[in-house]
N, C-alpha and C positions, 0 to 999 in steps of 0.2 A: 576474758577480754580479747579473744581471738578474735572478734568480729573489729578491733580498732588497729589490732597489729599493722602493721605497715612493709610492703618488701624490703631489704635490705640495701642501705644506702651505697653500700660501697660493692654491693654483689649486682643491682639493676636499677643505676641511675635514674633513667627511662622513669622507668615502673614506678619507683619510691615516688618521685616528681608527681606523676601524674594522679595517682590516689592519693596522697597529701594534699593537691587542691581540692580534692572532690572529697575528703572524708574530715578535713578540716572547713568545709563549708562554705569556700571563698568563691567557689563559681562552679556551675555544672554545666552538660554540652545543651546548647540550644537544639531545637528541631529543624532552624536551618545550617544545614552543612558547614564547618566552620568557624561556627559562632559561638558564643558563650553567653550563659546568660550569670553575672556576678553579682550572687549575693550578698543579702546583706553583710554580713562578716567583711565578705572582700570590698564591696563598697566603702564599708567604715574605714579601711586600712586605708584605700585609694581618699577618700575624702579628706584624710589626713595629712597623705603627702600631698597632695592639692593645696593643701590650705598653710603649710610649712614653705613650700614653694611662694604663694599668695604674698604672702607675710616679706620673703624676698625679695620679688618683683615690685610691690607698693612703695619701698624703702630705697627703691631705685629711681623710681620717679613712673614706671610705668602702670598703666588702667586698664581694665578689664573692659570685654567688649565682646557681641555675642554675636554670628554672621547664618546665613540659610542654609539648609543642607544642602540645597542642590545648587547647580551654579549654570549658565547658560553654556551650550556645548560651545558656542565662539570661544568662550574663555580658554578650552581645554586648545581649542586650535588655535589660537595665539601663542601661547606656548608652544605647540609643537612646533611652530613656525620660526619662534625666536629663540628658542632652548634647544640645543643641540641634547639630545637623549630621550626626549620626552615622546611617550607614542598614547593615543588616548585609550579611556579605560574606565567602565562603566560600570555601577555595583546594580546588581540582580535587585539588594535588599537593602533597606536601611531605614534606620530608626529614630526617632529624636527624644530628648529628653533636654531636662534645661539644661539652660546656655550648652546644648551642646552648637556645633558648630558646621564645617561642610565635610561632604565627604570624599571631596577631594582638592585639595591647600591650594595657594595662589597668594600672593601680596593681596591683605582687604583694602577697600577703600577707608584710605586715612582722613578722609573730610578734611576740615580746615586746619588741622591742628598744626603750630609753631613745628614743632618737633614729636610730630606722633609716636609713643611707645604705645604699642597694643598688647595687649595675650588674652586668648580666650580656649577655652575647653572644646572640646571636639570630640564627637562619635567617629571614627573615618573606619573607608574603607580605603585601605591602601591603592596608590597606582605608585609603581615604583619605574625605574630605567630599562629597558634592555632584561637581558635573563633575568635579571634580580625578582622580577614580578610571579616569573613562573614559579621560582623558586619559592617566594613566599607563597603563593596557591596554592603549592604544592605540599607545602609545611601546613596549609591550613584544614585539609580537609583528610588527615587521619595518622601524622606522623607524632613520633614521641613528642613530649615535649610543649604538648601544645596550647593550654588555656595558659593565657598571660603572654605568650611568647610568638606561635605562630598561628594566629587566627587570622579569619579575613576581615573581620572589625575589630578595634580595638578603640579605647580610650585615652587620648591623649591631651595634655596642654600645651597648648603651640603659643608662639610669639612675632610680633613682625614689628621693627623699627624703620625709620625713614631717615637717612642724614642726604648733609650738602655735601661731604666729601669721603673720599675712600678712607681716609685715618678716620674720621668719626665712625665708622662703619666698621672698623675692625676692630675698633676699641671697646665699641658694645657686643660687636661678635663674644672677645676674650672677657668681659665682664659677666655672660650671661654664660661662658665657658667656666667659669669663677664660682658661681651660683649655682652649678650644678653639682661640683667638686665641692663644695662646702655642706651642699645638702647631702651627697651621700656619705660624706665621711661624719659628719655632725649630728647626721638625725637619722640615718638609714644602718650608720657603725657599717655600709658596703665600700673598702681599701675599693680608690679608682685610678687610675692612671688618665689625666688628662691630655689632649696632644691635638697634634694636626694630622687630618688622613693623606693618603698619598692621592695623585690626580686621578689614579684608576679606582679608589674608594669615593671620593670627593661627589656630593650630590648634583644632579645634575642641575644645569644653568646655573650653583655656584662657582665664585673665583676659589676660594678654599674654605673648606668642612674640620671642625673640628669636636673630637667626641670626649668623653668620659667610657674609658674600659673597666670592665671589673671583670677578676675571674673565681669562676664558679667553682663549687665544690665538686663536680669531674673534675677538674683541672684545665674545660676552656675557658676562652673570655667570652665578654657578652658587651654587646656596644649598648651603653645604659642611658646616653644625651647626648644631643647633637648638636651644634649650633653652626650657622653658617652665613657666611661675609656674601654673598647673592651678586655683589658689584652693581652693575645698573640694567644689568637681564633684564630683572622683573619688570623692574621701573620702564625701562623702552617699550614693553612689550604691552605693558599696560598702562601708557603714559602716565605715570607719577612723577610730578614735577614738580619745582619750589620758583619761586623767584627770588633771584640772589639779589645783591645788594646795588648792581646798576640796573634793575629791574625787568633783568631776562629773563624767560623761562628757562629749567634748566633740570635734568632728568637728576632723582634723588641718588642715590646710594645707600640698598635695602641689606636687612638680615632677616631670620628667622634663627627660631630655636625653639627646642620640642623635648620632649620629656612624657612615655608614654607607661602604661600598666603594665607594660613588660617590665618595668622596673619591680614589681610585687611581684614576677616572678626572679627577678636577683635577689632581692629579699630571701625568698625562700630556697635558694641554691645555696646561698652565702652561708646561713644561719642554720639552717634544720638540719637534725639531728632522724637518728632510727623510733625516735619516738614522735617525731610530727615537729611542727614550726618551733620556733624561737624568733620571737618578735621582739624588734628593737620598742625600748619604753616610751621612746617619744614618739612613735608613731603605732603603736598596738592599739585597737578597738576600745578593748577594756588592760587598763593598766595593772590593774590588781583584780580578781574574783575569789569573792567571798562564797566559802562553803561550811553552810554549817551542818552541824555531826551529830543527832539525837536516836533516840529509841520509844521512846513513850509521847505522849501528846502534850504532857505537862512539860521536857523536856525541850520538847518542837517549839511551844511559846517562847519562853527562856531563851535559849538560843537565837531565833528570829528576831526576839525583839533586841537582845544585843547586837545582830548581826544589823540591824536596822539603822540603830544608835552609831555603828562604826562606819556603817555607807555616808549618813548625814559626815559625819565629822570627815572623811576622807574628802566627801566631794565641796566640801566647802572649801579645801585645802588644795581643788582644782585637780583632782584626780580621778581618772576615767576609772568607776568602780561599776562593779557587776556581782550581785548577788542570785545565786544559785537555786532557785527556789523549785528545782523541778519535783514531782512526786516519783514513786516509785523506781527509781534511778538508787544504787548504795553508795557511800562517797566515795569506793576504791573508784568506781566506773568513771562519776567526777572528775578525779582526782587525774584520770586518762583521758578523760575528753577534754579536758582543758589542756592537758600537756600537749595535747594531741591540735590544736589552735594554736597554741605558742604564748599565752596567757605571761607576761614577765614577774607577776608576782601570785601565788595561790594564798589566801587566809583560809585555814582552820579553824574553826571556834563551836567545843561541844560544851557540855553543861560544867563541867569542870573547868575548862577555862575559865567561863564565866564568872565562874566562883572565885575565881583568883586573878581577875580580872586581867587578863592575857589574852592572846591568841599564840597559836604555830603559823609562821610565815616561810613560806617554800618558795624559791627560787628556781624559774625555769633552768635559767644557764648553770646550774650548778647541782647539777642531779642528785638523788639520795640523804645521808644524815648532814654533807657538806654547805648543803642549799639551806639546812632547816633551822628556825631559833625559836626560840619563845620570847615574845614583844610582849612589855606593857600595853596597854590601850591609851596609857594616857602620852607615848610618844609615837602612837602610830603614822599618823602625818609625815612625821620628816624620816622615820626609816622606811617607809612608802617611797617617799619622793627620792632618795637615794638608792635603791634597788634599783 
């Protein structure tokens, strides 16, 4: 199993990070400089926190809404004009995929709505303030560290709200401050310290930025959400106005907030281990994978079709299962390459289980004979959904 080994986490951070995305499957480098291209594995992971976040956002009263990739160059010089930081900045490359969004943010047009919440998904390529842009360029095109974290595209879901006064505006600022600290500590198990940044952090043409920090298994932090009170910048610059109540016009008071795949790389800072990921359960690909264990052909039936029998019954019970069906692969190599993914629970099941109608259940987070039990089948479900 030399070929799955991994460098040592606590001997070359760097290093560990960088071949755990690439040998756990989650993204590999694109052919433009840069870029990544994130497969399926890491998509499923990302499609999850999306849809976790989703589930938040709905519940708050906000809708989903999809905008162009590209945006007129006036737009980018309005801003520059009314944003004190903002200098313009153009992507070489860029890609679309659904609902993704632009690839470079601004207040959308909110149409008619009373009280428009929007959020919608986005491909972007960053344009950031001042150094900060070199700095990520320069992070993106060959420094540690780099799928999920410093590339020059990335995947992100952004937010934009409109109110009539600054307290409404700071309220859904720290609401949507609320909502990220709840996802990471809830569904991600990533410790975050929430707060306010100071004016020389603070994003530009915001009044005040506030983020969620977590820190990483080096021992630095990593800014993991962001949300920001915007004041009436955006709104002046790109008249967004309401009619108040003696039927004036009168410029809104805007937020945003964003939450990007850099978070799948806190994920994997936080959690993994010298043997590859550790994925939290509520948001892992596959929750449980099933590996069954034979020698003859008669045995392979038996097996599979039990292993069959327990995928039905798991997933009816709403559990993201995966059955192992590869050929010439032995289960020790399995048994690595899923450790090696961050898999939160492994099933075992050879002809003798069957017989005794059990499996062995293996515990990522709890390595060796400490992690292992032997389950009935017919309680499978709910010590599944407790792992």
């Amino acid at each position: 199993m030399a070929d799955l080994k991994l460098p040592s986490r606590s001997e070359d951070f760097s290093e560990w990070y960088n071949q755990l995305v690439l040998r756990a499957e989650l993204a590999i480098y694109a052919p433009v400089r840069g870029c990544m291209i994130v497969r399926p594995y890491g998509w499923a992971l990302w499609e999850n926190i999306t849809a976790q976040l989703d589930r938040r956002f709905k519940a708050t009263g906000h809708v989903n809404a999809a905008f162009p990739l590209l945006i007129p160059q006036s737009f980018i010089s309005k801003e520059q004009s009314h944003v004190a930081g903002f200098r313009p900045s153009w992507p070489c490359y860029a890609r679309r995929r659904r609902k993704t969004g632009r690839a470079v943010g601004h207040p959308p047009d909110f149409g008619d709505d009373h009280r428009p919440r929007l959020r919608e998904m986005d491909s972007v390529v960053p344009r950031s303030a001042g150094a900060d842009q070199s700095v990520e360029q320069r992070g993106a095109v060959g420094t540690a560290h780099e799928a999920f974290l410093r590339t020059l595209e990335f995947y992100w879901q952004e937010g934009h709200t409109a109110h009539a006064t600054y307290e409404e505006a700071e309220a859904e600022t720290r609401l949507m401050l609320d909502i990220y600290t709840d996802f990471a500590m809830n569904e991600a198990a990533v410790p975050v310290i929430p707060g306010r940044k100071s004016s020389s952090e603070r994003f530009a043409g915001a009044d005040a930025t506030y983020s969620i920090e977590a820190m990483m298994g080096d021992g630095k932090a990593l800014q993991a959400g962001t949300s920001h009170n915007l004041g009436q910048n955006f709104a002046k610059a790109f008249e967004i106005r309401y009619l108040d109540q003696a039927g004036a016009l009168q410029h809104c008071w805007t937020t945003s907030w964003g939450l990007s795949t850099r978070f799948i790389g806190a994920i994997i800072m936080v959690h993994g281990d010298d043997q590859g990921l550790i994925l939290p359960p509520r948001l892992a690909p596959h929750q449980v994978v099933i590996v069954p264990i034979f020698k003859t052909d008669e045995e392979k039936a038996l097996v599979f079709e039990a292993a069959k029998k327990i995928r039905e019954q798991l997933v009816k019970a709403e559990i993201r299962v995966k059955v192992d069906e590869r050929e010439g692969q032995s289960p020790g190599f399995k048994f690595n390459d899923w450790e090696m993914r961050g898999v939160p629970l492994r099933m075992e099941i050879g002809p003798k289980d069957v017989a005794k109608g059990s499996v062995v259940l293996a515990r990522r987070d709890r390595p060796g004979k400490e992690g292992k039990n032997f389950v009935s089948r017919t309680v499978l479900p709910g010590r599944c959904s407790n792992c």
